[in-house]
BAFI-3210 file (N, C-alpha, C; in Angstrom, 3 decimals, decimal comma, padded with zeros to 6 digits):
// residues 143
n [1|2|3|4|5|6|7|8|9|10|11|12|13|14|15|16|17|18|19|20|21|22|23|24|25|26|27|28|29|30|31|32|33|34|35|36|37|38|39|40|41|42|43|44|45|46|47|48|49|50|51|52|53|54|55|56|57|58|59|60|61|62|63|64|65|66|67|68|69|70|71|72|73|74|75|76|77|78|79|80|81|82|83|84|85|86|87|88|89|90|91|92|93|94|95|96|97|98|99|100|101|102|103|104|105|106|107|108|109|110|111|112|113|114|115|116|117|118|119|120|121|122|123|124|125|126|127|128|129|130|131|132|133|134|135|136|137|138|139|140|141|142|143]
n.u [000,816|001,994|003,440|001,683|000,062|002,192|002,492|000,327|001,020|003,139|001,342|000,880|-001,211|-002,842|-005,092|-003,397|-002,960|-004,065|-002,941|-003,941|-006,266|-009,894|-010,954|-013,794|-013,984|-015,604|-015,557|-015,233|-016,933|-015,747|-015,555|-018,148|-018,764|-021,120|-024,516|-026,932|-029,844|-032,350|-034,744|-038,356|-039,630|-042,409|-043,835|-046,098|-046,281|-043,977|-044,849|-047,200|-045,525|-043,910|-045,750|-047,428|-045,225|-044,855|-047,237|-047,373|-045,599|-046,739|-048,605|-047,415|-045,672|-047,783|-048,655|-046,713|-046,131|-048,699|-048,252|-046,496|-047,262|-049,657|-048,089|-046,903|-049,532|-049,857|-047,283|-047,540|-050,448|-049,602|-048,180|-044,843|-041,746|-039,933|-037,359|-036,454|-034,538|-035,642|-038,675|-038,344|-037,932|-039,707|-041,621|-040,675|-040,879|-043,643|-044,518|-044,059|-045,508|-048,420|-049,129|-051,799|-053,802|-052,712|-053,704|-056,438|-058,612|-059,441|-059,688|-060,018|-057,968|-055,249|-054,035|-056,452|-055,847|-054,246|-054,718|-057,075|-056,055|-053,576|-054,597|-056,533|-054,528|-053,267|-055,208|-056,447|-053,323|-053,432|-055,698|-055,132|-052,980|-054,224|-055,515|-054,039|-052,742|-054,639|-054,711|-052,131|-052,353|-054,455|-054,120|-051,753|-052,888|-052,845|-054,415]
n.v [-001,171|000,843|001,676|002,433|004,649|006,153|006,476|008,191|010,572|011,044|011,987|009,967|008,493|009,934|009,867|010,386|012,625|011,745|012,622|011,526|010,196|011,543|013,945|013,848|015,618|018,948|021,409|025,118|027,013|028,876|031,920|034,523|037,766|039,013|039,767|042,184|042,221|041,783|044,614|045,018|047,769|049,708|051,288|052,509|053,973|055,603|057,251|058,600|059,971|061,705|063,008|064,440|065,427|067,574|069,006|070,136|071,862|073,718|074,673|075,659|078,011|079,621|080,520|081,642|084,250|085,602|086,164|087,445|089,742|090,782|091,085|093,887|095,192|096,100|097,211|099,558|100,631|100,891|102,776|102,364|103,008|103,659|103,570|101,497|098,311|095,836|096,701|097,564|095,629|093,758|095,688|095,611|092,654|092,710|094,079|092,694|090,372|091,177|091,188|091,675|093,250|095,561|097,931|097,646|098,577|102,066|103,632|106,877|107,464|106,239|104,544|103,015|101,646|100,711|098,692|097,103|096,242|095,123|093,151|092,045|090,406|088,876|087,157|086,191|084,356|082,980|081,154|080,186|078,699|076,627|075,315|074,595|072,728|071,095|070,080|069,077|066,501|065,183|064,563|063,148|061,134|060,584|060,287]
n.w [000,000|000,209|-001,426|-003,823|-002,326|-002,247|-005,314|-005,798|-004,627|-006,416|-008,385|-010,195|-010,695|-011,942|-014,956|-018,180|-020,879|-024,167|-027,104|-029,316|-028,796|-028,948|-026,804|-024,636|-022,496|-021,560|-024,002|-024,330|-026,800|-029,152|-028,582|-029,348|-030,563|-028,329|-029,335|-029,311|-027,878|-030,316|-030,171|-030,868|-032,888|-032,162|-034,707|-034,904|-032,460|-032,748|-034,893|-033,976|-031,790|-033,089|-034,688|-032,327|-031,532|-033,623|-033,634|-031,243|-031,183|-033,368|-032,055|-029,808|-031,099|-032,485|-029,551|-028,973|-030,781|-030,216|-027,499|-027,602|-029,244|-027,405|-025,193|-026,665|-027,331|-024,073|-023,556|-025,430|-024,376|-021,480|-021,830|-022,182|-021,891|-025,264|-026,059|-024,640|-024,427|-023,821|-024,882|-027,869|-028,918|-028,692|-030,250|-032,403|-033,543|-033,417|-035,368|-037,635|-036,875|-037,035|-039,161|-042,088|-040,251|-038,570|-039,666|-039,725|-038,045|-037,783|-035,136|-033,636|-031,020|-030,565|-029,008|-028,609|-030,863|-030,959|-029,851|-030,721|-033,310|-033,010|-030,838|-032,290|-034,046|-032,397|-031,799|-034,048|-034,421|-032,227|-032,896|-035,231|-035,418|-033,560|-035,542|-037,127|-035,947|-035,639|-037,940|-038,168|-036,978|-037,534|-040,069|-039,451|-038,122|-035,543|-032,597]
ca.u [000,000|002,943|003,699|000,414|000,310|003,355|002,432|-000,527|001,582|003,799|000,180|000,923|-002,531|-004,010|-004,658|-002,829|-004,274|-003,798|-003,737|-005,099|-007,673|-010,733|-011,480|-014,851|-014,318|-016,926|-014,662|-016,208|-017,044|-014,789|-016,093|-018,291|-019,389|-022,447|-025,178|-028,040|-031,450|-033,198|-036,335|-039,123|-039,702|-043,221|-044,067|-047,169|-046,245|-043,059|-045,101|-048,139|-045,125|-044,028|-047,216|-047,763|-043,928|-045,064|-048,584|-047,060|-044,447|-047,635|-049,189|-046,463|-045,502|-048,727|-048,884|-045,647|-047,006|-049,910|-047,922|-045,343|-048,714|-049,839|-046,993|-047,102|-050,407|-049,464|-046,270|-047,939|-051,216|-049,137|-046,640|-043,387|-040,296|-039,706|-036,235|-036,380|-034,390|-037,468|-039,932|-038,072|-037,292|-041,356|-042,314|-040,344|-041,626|-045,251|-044,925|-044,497|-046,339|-049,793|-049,538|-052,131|-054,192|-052,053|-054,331|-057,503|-059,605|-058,702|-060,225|-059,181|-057,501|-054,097|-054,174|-057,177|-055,583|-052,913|-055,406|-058,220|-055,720|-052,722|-055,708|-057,155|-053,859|-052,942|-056,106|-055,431|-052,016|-054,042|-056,649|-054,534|-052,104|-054,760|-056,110|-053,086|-052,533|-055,237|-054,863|-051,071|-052,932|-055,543|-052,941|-050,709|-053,526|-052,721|-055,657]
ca.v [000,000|002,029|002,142|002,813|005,759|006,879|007,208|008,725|011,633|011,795|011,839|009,270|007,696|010,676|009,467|010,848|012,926|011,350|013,358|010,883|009,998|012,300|014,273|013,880|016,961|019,675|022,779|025,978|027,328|030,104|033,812|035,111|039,058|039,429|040,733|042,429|041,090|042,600|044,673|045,258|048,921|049,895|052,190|053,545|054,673|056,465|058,036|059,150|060,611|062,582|063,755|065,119|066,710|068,583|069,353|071,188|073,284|074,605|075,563|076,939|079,065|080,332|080,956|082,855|085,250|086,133|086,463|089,165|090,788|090,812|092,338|095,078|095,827|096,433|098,122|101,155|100,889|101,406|104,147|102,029|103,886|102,863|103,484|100,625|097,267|094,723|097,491|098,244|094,105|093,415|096,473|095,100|091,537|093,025|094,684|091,806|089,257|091,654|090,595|092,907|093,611|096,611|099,474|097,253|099,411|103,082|104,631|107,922|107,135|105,434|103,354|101,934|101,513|099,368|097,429|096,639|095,488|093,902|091,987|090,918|089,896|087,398|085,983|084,876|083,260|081,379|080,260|079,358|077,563|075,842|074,512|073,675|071,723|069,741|069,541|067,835|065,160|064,597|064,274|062,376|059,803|060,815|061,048]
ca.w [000,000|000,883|-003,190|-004,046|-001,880|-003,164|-006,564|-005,829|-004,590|-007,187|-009,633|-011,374|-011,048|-013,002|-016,206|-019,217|-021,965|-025,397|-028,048|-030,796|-028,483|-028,634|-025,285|-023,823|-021,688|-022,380|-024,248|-024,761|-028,029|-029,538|-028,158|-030,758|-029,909|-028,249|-029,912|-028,223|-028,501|-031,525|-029,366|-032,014|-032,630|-032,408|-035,679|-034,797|-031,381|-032,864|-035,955|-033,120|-030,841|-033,821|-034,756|-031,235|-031,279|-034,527|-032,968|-030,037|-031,828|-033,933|-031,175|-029,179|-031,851|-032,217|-028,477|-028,506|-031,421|-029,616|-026,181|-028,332|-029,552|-026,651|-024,424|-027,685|-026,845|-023,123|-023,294|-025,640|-023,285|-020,548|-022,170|-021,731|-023,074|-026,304|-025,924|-024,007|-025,365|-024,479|-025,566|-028,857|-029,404|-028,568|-031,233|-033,896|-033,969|-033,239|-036,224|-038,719|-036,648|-036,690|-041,001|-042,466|-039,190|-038,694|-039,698|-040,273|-038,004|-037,541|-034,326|-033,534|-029,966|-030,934|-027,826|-028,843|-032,349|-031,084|-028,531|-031,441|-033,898|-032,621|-029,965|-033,227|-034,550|-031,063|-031,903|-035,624|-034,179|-031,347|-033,779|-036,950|-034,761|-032,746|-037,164|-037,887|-034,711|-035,449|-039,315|-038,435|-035,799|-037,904|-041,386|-039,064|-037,429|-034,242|-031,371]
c.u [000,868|003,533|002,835|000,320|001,100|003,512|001,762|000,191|002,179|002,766|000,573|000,284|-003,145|-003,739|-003,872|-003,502|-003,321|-004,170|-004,099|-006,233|-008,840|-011,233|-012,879|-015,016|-015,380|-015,124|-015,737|-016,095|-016,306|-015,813|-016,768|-019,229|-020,692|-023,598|-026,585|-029,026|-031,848|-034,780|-037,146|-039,372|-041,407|-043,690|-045,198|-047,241|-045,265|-044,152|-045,913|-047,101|-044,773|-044,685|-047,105|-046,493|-044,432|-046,471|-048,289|-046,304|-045,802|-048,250|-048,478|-045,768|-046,338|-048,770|-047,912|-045,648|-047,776|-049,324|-047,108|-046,431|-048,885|-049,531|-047,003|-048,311|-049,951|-048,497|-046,997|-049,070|-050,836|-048,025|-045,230|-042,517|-039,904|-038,321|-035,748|-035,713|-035,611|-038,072|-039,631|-037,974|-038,812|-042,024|-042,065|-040,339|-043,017|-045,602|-045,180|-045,285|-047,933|-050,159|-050,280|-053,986|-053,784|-053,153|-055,787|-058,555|-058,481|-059,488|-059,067|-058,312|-056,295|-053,816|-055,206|-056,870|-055,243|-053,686|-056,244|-057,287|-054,478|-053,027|-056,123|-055,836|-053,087|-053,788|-056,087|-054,729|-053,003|-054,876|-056,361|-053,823|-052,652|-055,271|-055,392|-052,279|-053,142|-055,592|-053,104|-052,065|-053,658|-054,902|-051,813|-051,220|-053,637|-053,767|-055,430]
c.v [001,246|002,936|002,950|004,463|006,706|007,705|008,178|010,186|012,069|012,476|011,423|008,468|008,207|009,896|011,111|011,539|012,705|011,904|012,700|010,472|011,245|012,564|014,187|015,388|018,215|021,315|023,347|026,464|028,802|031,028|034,012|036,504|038,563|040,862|041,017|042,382|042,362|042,891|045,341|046,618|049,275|051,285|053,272|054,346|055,751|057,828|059,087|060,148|061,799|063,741|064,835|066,230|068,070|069,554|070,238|071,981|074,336|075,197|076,576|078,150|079,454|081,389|082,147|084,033|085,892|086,625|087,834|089,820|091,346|092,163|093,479|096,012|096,554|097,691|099,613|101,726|101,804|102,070|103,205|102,716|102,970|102,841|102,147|099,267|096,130|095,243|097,625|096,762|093,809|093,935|096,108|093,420|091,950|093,037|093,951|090,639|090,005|091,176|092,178|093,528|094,636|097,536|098,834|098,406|100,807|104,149|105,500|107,706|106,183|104,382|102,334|101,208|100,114|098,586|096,669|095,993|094,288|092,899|091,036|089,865|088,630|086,897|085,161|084,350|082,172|080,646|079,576|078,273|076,413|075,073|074,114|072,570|070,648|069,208|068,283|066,662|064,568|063,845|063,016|061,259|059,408|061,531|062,042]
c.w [000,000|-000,691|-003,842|-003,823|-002,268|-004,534|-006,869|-005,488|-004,918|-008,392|-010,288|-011,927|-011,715|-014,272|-017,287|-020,133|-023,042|-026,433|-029,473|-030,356|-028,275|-026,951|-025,300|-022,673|-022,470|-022,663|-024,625|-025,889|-028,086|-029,125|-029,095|-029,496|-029,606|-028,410|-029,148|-029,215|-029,091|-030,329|-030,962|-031,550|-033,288|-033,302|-035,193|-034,031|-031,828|-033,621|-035,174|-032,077|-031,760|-034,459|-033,907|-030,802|-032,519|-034,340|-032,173|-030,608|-032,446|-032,930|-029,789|-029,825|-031,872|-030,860|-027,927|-029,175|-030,974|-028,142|-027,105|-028,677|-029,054|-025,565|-025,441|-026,563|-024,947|-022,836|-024,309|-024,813|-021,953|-020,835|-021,723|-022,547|-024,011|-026,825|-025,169|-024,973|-025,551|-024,862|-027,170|-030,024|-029,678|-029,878|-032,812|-034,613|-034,343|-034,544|-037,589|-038,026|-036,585|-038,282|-041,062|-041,284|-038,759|-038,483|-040,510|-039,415|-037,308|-036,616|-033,781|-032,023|-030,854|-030,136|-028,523|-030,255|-032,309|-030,141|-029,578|-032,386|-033,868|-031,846|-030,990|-034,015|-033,870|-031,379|-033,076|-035,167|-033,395|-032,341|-034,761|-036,118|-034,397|-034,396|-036,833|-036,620|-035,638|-037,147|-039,094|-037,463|-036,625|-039,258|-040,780|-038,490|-036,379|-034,002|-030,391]
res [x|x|x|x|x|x|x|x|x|x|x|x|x|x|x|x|x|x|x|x|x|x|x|x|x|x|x|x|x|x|x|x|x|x|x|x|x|x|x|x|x|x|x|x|x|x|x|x|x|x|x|x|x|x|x|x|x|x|x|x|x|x|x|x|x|x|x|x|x|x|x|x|x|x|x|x|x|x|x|x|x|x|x|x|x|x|x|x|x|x|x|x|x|x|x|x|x|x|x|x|x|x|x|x|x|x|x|x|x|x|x|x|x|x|x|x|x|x|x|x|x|x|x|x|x|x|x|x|x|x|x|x|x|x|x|x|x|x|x|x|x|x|x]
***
């Protein structure tokens, strides 16, 4: 037994590996990159989020037309110096966002000039904007 033992601690009981004999051991398969799982991309939800991004720009532009109008109307209401940089920045959008609203009605009071038509001219923006909102939603299939 004393041999036995012996060999065992030199390992000479392990077996051998033969290389004409086929291994049985499990080897792992060469590395290949991993590729990430294909997720399906839902079309309709993208096209409907789109929609709704182009939906809101129309109507926030609108809304910011009618807010510059707006403040117009205000700042000559309330006499602001037109020397002023926001007063002078406000007057010279006003002036091409009123289109031809301008000098549609001409009461003698100049205040009320600029209250009756640049008022009417915030309201075209809210109202066209608020169409054409709902002409992209409706063009685009989005509820």
């Amino acid at each position: 037994m004393g041999e036995h033992a012996e060999r065992k601690d030199k390992g000479e009981d392990a077996p051998q590996a033969n290389p004409a004999v086929p291994s049985t051991a499990y080897v792992p398969p060469a590395e290949e990159p991993e590729q990430a799982p294909k997720r399906r991309i839902d079309w309709r939800s993208v096209k409907d989020q789109v929609v709704g991004l182009l939906a809101g720009i129309a109507r926030w532009v609108g809304l910011a037309f009618a807010l510059i109008l707006v403040l117009h109307v205000i700042f000559v209401i309330g006499e602001a110096n037109p020397d002023n940089g926001i007063v002078s920045f406000v007057a010279d959008w006003a002036e091409g966002l009123a289109l031809g609203f301008k000098d549609l009605f001409r009461p003698d009071d100049p205040k009320l000039d600029v209250l009756v038509n640049y008022g009417i001219a915030a309201l075209f923006w809210l109202i066209v904007s608020s169409i054409v909102a709902r002409i992209i939603r409706r063009v685009g299939g989005a509820s």
